[in-house]
C-alpha positions as CSV (number, residue, x, y, z in Angstrom):
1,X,96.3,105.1,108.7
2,X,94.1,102.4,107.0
3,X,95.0,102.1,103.3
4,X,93.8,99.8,100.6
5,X,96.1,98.3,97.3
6,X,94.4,98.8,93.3
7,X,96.5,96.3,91.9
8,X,98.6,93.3,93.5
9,X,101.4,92.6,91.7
10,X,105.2,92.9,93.0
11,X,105.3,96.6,94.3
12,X,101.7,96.5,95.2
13,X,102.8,93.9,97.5
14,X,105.9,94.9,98.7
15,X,104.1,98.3,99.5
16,X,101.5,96.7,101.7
17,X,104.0,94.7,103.6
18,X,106.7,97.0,104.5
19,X,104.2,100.0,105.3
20,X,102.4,97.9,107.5
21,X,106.0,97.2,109.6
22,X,105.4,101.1,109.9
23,X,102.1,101.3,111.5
24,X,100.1,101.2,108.1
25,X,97.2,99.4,108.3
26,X,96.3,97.4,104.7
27,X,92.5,97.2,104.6
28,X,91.3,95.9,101.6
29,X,93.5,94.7,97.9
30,X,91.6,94.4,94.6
31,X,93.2,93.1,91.8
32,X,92.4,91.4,88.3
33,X,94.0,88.3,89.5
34,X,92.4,86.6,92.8
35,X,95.3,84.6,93.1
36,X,97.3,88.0,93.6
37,X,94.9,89.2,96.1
38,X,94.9,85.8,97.9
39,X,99.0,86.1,97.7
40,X,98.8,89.9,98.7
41,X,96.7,88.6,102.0
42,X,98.6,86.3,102.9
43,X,102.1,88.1,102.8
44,X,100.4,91.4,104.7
45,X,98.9,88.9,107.3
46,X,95.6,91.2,107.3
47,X,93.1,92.7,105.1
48,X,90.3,91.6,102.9
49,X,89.9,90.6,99.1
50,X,87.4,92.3,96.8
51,X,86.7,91.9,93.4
52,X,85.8,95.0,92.7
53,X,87.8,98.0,93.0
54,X,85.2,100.3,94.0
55,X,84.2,98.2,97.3
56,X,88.1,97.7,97.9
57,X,88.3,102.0,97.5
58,X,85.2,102.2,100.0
59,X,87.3,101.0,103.4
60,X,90.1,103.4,103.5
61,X,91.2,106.9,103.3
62,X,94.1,106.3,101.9
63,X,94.3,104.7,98.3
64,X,97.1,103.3,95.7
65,X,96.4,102.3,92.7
66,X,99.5,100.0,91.7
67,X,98.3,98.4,88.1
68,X,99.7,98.7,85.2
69,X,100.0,101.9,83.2
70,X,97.4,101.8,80.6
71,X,94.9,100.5,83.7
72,X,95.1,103.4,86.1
73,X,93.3,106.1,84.5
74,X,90.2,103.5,83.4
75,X,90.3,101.7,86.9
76,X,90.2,105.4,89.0
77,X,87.4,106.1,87.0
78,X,85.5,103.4,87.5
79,X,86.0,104.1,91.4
80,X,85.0,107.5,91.2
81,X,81.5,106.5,89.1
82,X,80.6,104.1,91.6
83,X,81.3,106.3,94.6
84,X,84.6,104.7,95.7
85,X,86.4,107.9,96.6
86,X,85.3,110.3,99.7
87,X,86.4,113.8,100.1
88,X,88.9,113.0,102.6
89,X,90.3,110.0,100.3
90,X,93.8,110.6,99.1
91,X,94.4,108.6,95.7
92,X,98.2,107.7,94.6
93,X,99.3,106.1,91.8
94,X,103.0,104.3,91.7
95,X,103.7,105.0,87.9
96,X,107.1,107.1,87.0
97,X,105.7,108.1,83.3
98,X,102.7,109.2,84.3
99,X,101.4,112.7,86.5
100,X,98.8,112.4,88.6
101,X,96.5,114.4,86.4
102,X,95.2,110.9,85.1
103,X,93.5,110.9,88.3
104,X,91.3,113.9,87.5
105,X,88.0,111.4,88.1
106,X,89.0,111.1,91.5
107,X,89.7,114.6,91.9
108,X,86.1,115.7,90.6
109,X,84.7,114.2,93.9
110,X,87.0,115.6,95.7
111,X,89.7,113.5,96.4
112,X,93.8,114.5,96.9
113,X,95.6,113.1,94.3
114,X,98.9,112.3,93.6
115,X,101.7,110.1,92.2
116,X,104.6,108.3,94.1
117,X,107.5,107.0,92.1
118,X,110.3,104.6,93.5
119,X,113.4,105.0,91.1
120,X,113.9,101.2,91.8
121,X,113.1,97.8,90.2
122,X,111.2,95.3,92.3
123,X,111.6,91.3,92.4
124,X,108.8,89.6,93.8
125,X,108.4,89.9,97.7
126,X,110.1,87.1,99.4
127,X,108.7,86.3,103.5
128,X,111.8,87.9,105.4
129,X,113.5,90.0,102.3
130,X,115.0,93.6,103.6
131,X,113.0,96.6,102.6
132,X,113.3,97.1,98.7
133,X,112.6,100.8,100.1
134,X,115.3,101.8,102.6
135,X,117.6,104.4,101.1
136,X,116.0,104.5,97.6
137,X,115.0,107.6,96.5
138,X,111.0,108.3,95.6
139,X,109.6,111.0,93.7
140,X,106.2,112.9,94.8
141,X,104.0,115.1,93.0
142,X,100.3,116.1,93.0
143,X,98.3,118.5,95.0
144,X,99.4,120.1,98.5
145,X,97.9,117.4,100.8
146,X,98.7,114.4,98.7
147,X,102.7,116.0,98.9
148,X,102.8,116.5,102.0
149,X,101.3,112.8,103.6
150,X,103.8,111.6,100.4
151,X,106.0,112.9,102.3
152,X,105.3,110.9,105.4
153,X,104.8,107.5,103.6
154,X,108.1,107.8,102.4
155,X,109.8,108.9,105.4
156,X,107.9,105.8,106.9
157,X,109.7,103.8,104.2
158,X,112.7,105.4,105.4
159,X,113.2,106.0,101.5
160,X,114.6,109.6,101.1
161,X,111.4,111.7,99.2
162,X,111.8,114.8,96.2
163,X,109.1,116.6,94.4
164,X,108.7,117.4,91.3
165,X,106.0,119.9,89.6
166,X,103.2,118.0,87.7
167,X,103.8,119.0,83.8
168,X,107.3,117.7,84.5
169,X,106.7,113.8,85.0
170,X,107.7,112.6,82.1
171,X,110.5,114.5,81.7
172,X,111.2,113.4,85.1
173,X,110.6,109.7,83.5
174,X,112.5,109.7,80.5
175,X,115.6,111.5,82.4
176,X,115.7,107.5,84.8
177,X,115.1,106.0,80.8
178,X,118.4,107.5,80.0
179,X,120.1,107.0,83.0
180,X,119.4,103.4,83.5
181,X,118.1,101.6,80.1
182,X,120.2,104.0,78.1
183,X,123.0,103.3,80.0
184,X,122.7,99.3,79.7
185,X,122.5,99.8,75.5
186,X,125.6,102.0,75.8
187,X,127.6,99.5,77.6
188,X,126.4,96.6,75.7
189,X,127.9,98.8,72.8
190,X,131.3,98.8,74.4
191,X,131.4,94.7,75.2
192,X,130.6,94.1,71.4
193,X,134.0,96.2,70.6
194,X,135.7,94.1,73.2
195,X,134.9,91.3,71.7
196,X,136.6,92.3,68.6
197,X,139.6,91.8,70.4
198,X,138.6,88.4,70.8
199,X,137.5,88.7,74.3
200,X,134.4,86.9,76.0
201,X,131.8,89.4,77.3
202,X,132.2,88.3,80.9
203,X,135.9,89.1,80.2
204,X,135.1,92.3,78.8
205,X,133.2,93.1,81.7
206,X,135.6,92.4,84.1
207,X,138.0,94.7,82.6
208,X,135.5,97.8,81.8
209,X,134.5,97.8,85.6
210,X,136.9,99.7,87.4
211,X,136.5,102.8,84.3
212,X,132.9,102.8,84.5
213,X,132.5,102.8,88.3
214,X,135.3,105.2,88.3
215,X,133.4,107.6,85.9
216,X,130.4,107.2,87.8
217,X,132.9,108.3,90.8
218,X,134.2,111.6,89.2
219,X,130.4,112.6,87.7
220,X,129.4,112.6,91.1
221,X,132.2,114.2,92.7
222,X,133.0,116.9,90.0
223,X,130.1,116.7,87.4
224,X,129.7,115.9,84.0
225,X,131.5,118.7,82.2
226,X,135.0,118.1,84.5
227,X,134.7,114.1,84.8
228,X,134.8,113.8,80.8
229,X,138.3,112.7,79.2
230,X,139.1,110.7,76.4
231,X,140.0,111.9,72.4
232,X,137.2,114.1,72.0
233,X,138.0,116.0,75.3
234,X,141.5,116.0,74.1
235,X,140.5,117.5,70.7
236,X,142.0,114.4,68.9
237,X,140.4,113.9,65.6
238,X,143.2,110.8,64.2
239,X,142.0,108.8,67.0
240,X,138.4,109.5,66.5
241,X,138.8,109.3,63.0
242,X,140.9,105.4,63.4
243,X,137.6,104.6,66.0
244,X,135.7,104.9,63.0
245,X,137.4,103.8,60.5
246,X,137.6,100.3,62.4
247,X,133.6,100.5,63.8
248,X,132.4,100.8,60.2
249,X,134.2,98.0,58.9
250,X,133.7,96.3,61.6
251,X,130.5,97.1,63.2
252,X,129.3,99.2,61.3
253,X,125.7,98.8,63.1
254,X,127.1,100.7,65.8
255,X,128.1,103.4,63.3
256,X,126.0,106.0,63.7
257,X,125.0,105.4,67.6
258,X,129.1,106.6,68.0
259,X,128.4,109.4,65.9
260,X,125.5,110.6,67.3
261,X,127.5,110.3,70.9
262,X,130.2,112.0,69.3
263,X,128.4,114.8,68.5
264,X,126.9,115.2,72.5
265,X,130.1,114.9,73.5
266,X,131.8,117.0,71.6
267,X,129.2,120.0,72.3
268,X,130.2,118.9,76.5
269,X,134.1,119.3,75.8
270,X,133.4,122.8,73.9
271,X,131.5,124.4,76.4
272,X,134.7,123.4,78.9
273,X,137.0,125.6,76.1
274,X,139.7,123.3,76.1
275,X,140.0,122.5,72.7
276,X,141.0,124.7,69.7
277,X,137.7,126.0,67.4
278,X,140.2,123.9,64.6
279,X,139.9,120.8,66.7
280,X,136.2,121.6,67.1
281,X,135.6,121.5,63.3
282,X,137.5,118.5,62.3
283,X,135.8,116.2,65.0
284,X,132.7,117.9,64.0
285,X,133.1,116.3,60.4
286,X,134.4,113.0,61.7
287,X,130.8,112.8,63.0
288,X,128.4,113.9,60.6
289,X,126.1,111.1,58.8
């Protein structure tokens, strides 16, 4: 299938290249940038430039639009005006925050549309790299047909594919925000009270490894609610209470981020029933504002 790229930056091109190892045929790449489209060219081997995105939308049937957020909504609409989309076209953007209800211009002329998400970063495409694809997962949503030849781009890929319903996307979004920025900001939390023991970060590191790959381990294999452990889990407010004690003197702008967690993790080791309603109301205290 013949397929044209909105948008050349890295997973633009890294989308071009690796579909057309799978039979994929890149048409056409617009972009803000001509040096991007020039780059895009030359790293699929084929296909033409255009500067505008309409005449780019014009040779396929199959269309992503891989810009930046804030640019897909504005640039699909400036398609659809100038009669870029066909009935048969099926639009995709690659954003994770967004549904593909922003796409409702090229839906109005009758368009599929839909959204593709890979839960992965992307570096900038390298001649020879590995697919960034292969065994990543990749979300899908939109309407029936856009799902289902999703589907097929991603098997292509050989990325494994879920779906999602539309109004769900940014939950969807903000669940990877936790589970990846989230998690850097609370580990960066835990090297800064390693240091206080007067050890370097890379140190620190070295020596938080094994229990945070090894917690990752046991959420996997038994789940969130068994895999916790610790003082809280334990029902031990006088080690809670000396955690404190030494993070508010110490760093005390971490104060209320370990309250806050507390509080989370308290409500996870209550619902287990493991620890005494007593127990429950002292920690409780310990981690009120």
């Amino acid at each position: 299938m013949d397929f044209c790229i909105i948008g050349c930056g890295r997973l633009g091109i890294s989308l071009s290249v690796f579909l057309l190892k799978q039979g994929f045929v890149p048409r056409a790449f617009s972009s803000r940038s001509p040096e991007s489209v020039e780059l895009a060219i030359r790293f699929a081997g084929r296909g033409k430039g255009y500067e505008n995105p309409s005449d780019a939308a014009k040779t396929s049937p199959l269309v992503f639009i891989t810009t930046p957020d804030t640019l897909i909504e504005p640039v699909c609409e400036k398609i659809a005006l100038e009669g870029g989309f066909k009935s048969d076209t099926v639009v995709y953007h690659l954003s994770g925050a967004l549904s593909s209800s922003i796409l409702s211009s090229a839906k109005k002329t009758g368009a599929s549309t839909g959204s593709i998400h890979p839960l992965q970063a992307f570096a900038p495409y390298v001649e020879g790299q590995k697919s960034p694809f292969k065994g990543i997962n990749i979300s899908i949503e939109g309407d029936e047909k856009a799902v289902e030849l999703g589907k097929e781009i991603v098997n292509a890929l050989k990325a494994n594919s879920f779906t999602i319903p539309t109004h769900a996307k940014t939950v969807y979004h903000a669940s990877a925000v936790v589970a990846s920025n989230y998690l850097v900001t609370l580990e960066h939390f835990a090297l800064e009270l390693l240091k206080q023991a007067d050890l370097s970060e890379e140190n620190a590191y070295e020596i938080l490894e094994p229990l945070i790959m090894g917690t990752l381990g046991n959420i996997k294999k038994r789940g969130c609610m068994n895999a916790l452990t610790g003082p809280v889990a334990r029902g031990d407010d006088v080690i809670v209470s000396r955690h404190l004690s030494d993070i508010d003197q110490k760093l005390p702008q971490f104060s209320g981020l370990y309250r806050l967690l507390g509080q989370y993790t308290l409500d996870i080791a209550a619902k287990r029933g493991e620890i005494s309603s007593d127990a429950q109301a002292k920690l409780a205290a310990l981690f009120k504002f």
